[in-house]
C-alpha positions as CSV (number, residue, x, y, z in Angstrom):
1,X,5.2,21.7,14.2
2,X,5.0,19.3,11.2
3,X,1.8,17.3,10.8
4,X,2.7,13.5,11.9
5,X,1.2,11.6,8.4
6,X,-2.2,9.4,8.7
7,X,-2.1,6.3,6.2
8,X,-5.2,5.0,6.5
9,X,-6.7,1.4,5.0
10,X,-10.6,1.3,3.9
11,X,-11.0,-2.4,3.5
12,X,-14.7,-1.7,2.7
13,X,-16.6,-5.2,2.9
14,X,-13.5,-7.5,2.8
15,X,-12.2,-10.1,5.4
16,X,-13.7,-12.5,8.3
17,X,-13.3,-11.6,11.5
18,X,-10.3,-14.1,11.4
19,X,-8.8,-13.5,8.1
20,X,-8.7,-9.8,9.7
21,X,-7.1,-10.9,13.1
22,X,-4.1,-12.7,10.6
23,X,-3.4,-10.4,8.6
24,X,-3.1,-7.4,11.5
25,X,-0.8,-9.5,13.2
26,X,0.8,-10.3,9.8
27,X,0.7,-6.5,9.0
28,X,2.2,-5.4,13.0
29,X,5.5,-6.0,12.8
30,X,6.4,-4.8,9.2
31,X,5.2,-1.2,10.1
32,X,6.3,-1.2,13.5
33,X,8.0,2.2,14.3
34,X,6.9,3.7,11.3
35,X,6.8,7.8,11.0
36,X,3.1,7.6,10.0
37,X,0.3,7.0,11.9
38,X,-0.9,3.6,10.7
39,X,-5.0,3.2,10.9
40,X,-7.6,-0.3,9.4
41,X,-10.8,0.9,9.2
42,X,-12.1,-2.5,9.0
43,X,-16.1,-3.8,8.4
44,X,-17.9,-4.0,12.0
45,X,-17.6,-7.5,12.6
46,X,-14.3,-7.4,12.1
47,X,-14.0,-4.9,15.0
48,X,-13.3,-6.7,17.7
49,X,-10.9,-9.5,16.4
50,X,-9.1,-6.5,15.2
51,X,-8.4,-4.6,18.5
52,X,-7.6,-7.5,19.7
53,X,-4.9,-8.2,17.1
54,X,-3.7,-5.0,16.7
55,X,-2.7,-4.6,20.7
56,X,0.7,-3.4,21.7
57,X,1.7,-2.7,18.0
58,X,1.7,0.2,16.2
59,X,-1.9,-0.3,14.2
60,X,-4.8,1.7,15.0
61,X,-8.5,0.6,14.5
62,X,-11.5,2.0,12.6
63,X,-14.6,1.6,11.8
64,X,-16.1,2.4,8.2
65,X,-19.3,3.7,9.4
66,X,-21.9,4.4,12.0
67,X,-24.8,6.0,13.3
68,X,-25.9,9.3,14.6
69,X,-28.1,8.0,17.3
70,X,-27.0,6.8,20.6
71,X,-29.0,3.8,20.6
72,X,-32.5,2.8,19.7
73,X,-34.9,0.7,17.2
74,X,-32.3,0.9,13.9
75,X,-31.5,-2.4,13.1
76,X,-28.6,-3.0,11.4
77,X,-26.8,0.2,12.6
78,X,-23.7,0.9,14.9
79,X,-23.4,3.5,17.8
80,X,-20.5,5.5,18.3
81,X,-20.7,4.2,22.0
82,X,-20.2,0.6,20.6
83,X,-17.1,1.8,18.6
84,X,-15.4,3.5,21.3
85,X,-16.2,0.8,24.0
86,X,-14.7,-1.7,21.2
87,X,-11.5,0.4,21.1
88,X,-12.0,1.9,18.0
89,X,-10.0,5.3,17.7
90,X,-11.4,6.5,14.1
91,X,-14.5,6.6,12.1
92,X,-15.0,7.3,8.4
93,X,-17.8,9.3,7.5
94,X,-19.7,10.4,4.4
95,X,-17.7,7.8,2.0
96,X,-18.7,8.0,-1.6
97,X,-20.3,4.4,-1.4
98,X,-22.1,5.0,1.6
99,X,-23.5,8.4,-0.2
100,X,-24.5,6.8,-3.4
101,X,-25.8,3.3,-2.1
102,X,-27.3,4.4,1.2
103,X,-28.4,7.6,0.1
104,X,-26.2,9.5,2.8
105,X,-25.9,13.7,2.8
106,X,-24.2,16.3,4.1
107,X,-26.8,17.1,6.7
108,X,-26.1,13.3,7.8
109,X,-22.4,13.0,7.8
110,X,-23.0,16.3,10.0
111,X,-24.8,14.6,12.4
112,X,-22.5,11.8,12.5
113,X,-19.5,13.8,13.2
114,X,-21.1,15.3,15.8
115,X,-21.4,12.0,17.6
116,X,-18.4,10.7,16.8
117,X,-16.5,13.8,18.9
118,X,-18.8,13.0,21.6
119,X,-17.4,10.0,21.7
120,X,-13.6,10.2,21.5
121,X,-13.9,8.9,17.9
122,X,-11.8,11.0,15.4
123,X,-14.2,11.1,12.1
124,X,-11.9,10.8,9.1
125,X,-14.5,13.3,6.9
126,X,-14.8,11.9,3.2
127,X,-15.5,14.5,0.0
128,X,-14.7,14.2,-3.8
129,X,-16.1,14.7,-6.8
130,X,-17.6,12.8,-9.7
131,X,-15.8,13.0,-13.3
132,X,-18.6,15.3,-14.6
133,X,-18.1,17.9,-12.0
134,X,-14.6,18.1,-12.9
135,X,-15.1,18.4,-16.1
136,X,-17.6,21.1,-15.8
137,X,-15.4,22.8,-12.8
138,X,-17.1,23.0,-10.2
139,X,-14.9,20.4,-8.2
140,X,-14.2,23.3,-5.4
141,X,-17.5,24.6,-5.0
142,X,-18.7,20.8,-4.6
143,X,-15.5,19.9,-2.2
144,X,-16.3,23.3,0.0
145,X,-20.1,22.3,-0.1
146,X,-19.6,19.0,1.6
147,X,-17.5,20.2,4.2
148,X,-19.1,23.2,5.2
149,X,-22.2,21.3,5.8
150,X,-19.8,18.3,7.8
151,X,-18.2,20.8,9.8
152,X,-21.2,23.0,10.8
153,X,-21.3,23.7,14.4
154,X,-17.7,21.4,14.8
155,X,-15.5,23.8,17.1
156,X,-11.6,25.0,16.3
157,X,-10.4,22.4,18.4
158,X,-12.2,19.6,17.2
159,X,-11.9,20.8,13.7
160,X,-8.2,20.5,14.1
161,X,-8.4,17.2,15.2
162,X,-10.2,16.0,12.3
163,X,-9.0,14.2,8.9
164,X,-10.1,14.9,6.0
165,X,-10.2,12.5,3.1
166,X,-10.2,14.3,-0.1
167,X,-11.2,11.1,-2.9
168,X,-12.5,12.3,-6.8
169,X,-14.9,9.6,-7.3
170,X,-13.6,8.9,-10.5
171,X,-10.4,7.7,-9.2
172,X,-12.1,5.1,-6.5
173,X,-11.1,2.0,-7.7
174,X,-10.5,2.3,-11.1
175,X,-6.9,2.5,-11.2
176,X,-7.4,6.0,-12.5
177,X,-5.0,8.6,-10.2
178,X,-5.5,12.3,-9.4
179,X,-1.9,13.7,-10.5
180,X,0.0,14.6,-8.1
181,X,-0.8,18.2,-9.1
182,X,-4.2,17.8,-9.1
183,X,-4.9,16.3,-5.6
184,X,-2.1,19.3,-4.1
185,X,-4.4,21.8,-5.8
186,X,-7.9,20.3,-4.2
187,X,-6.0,19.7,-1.0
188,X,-4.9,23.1,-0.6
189,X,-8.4,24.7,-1.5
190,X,-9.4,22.2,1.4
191,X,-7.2,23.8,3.9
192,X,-7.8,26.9,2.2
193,X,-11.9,26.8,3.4
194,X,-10.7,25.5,7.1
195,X,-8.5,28.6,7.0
196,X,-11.5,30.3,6.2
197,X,-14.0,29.1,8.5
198,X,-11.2,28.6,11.9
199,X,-8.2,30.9,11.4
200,X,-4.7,29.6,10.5
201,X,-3.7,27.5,13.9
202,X,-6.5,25.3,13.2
203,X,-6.1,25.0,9.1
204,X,-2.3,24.0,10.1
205,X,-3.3,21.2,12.2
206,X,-5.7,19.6,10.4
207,X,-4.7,16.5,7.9
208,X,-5.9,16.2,4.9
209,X,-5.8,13.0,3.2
210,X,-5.8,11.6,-0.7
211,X,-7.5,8.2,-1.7
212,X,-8.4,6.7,-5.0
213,X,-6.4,4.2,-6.4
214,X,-3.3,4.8,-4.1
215,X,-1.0,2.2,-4.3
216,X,2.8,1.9,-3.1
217,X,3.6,3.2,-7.0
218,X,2.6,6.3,-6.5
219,X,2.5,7.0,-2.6
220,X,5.7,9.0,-2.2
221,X,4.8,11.1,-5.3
222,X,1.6,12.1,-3.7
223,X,2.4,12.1,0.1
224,X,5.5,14.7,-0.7
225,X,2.8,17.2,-1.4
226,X,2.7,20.5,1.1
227,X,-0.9,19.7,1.6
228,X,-1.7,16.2,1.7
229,X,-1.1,14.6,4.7
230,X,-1.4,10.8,4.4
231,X,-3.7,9.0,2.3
232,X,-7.3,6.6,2.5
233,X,-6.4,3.6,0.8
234,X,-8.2,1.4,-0.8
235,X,-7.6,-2.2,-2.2
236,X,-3.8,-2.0,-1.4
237,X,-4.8,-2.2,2.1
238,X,-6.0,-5.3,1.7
239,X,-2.1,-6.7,1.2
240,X,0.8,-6.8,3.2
241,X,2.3,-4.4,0.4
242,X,0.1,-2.0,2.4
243,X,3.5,-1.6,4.9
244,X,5.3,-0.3,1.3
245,X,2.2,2.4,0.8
246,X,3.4,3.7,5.2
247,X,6.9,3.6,4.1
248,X,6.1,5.3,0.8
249,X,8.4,2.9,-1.1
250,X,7.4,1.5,-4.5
């Protein structure tokens, strides 16, 4: 059975709560009945305006973050109980930013995939490499690292049920674009290590996403890949040309 394509948007800190209700209800009706599974990962206090948007279309909500914790004395922080009692369906964990501003790790993002199974969340799993790993090629060995350490004590089935978000830093925003060749490649060793780890059912199910700089230019270049599976996009989420980046039209 063919995997059913994730295009995700990371709107990272972007949009009021009501310039986020506008725009999903803007955004509803130009991807309704699209192929792909259409998901905005919006900033928590655009949660709940969001859902509420988003209801009886096609658009699915997620969050860009949370906690590991249930509840508790960590101001500032999320729970995955809040997400899923907000309606939230995903949760992206172990983003670049998050690593390198709030000093996240692999033993955290662990953690917080964890939770976010508990809770009926499905954790769209972040990795990549910075442009000085790939030049001194180890971008596999720091890809299979990451995930490893995400994934330890995460069952088959929940495995397959995860995304995976496969982002070279050095492409985050800066217009730069793995070729299409080069994020197939990384992809592949991605569900080459699931393969490894689960067995082939559960490396078939799982979908594996590109993100840096994906834009409706090059989405059906990249998306037409064996192993990539939808993409985490960034600043062309933020438009309504998002709906050309689900339909893979430039």
């Amino acid at each position: 059975m063919a995997r059913k394509k994730i295009i995700a948007g990371n709107w990272k800190m972007n949009k009021t709560p009501s310039e986020a209700a506008a725009f999903i209800r803007e955004l509803a009706p130009m991807v309704a009945g699209a192929e792909a599974e259409v998901v905005c990962c919006v900033p928590a206090i655009d949660i709940v305006p969001a859902v509420e948007a988003a209801k009886g279309s096609d658009i699915r909500i997620g969050a860009e973050n949370m906690y590991f914790e249930e509840k508790g004395a960590y101001t500032g922080e999320i729970s995955p109980a809040m997400l899923a009692d907000a309606g939230v369906s995903y949760v992206i964990l172990g983003h670049s930013e998050r690593r390198e501003y709030f000093g996240e790790t692999n033993e955290t993002v662990n953690r917080k995939v964890k939770k976010a199974f508990e809770h009926g969340l499905v954790p769209i799993v972040c990795c990549g490499e910075t442009l000085n790993q790939r030049e001194q090629g180890i971008t596999m060995d720091w890809i299979r690292q990451q995930i490893k350490i995400a994934f330890l004590g995460i069952s088959a089935e929940q495995a397959a049920e995860a995304v995976i978000a496969y982002e070279p830093i050095w492409a985050i925003g800066t217009g730069k674009v793995a070729t299409s060749e080069q994020a197939q490649e990384v992809c592949h060793g991605i569900r080459e290590l699931i393969r490894e780890l689960y067995g082939d059912s559960t490396a078939e199910a799982v979908r594996i996403q590109y993100g840096g700089s994906v834009a409706p230019a090059n989405a059906a270049e990249l998306f037409a890949q064996p192993d990539i599976d939808g993409g985490l996009v960034g600043g062309a989420s933020l438009k309504p040309d998002f709906a050309k980046v689900v339909y893979y039209q430039g």
